[in-house]
C-alpha positions, 0 to 999 in steps of 0.5 A: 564451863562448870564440869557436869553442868552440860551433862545435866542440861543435856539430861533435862533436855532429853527429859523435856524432848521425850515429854514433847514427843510423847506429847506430839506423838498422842496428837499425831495420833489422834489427829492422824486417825481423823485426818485418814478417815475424813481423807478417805471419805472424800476421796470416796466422794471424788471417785463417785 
């Protein structure tokens, strides 16, 4: 194993991961507010 190729790689995956979680966060985000509001609409509906 190269010294230092592991600590490079470890520095690009945290780079990719950090790049995917902002990614999925913004999606989470936006889909969760459509999710609560649709979720609360029908359980509106089943209690009426």
């Amino acid at each position: 194993m190269v010294p230092g190729k592991g600590e490079c790689d470890a520095e690009q995956d945290r780079a990719d991961l950090s790049v995917s979680a902002r990614k999925a966060l913004r999606d989470l985000s936006g889909a969760g507010q459509q999710r609560a509001h649709r979720h609360k609409q029908t359980t509106e509906n089943a209690v009426h």
